[in-house]
C-alpha angles and dihedrals in degrees: 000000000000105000124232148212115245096211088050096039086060099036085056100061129086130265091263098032083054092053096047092047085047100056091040090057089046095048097049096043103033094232128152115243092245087058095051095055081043088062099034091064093039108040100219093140119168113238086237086057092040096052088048090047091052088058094052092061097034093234138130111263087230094052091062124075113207102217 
């Protein structure tokens, strides 16, 4: 599977592709919204928000770069 950045996958989507990833995000990692767009520009993702990040999307944790 072809792998992906995690800043242009989102960027890619649309407005309300971008809100419903967002909250997902949010919801399954308990995160504020201010800290999602921090690590969204910074890529310092956790490897417990990583790997949950890797199921909402259904893709394989090595096959998504964080930045």
């Amino acid at each position: 599977m072809k792998k992906i950045v995690l800043s242009e996958y989102y960027e890619g989507l649309s407005n309300s592709d971008k809100k419903e990833f967002r909250e997902n995000v949010m919801k399954q990692t308990d995160m504020s919204q201010a800290t999602f767009y921090y690590k969204m520009r910074n890529g310092n993702w956790k490897t417990l928000e990583k790997k949950q990040i890797s199921q909402i999307l259904n893709r394989d944790q090595e096959d998504i770069y964080l930045k």
